[in-house]
C-alpha positions, -999 to +999 in steps of 0.1 A: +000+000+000+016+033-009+020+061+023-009+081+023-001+114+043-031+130+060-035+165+078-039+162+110-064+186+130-050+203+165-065+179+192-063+168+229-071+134+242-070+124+279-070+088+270-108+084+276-120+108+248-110+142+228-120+167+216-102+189+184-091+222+196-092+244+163-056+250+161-035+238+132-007+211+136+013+220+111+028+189+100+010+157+077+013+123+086+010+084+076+000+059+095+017+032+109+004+008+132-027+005+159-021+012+194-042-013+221-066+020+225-093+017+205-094+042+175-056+054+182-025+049+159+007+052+157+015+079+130+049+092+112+050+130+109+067+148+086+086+167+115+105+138+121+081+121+149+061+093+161+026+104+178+001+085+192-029+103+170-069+095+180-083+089+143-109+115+146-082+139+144-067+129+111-087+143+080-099+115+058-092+088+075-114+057+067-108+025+089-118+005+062-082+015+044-068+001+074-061-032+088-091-039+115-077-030+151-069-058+174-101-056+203-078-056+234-105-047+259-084-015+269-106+013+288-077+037+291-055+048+262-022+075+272-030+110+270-019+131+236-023+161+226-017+179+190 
């Protein structure tokens, strides 16, 4: 599958649920693997990092382009914020 990059919208996630703040990230990334908390992934950014990004904060993004997340049962992801 070729690297899609996505924009990703300013966010902040408490590792129970989020909310997008408005405020531009300034960097695109691609996805690269699931995390155990559910609807969070692992994304390269173009500035050279590794996030933990909630998918409702990256534009476009359809699970069904995806591999289907493991169900691991997890209540509780790790905060991030964007």
């Amino acid at each position: 599958m070729e690297e899609k990059l996505f924009d990703i919208a300013g966010f902040s996630y408490n590792g129970f649920m989020g909310r997008l703040t408005g405020k531009p990230t300034g960097y695109k990334a691609s996805f690269v693997k699931w995390t155990p908390d559910p609807g969070v992934g692992v994304f390269k950014c173009t500035d050279g990092k590794e996030r933990n990004i909630p998918t409702f904060a990256v534009v476009g993004f359809d699970v069904a382009d995806f591999p289907e997340q493991e169900k691991t049962g997890v209540m509780f992801g790790s905060p991030c914020k964007s």
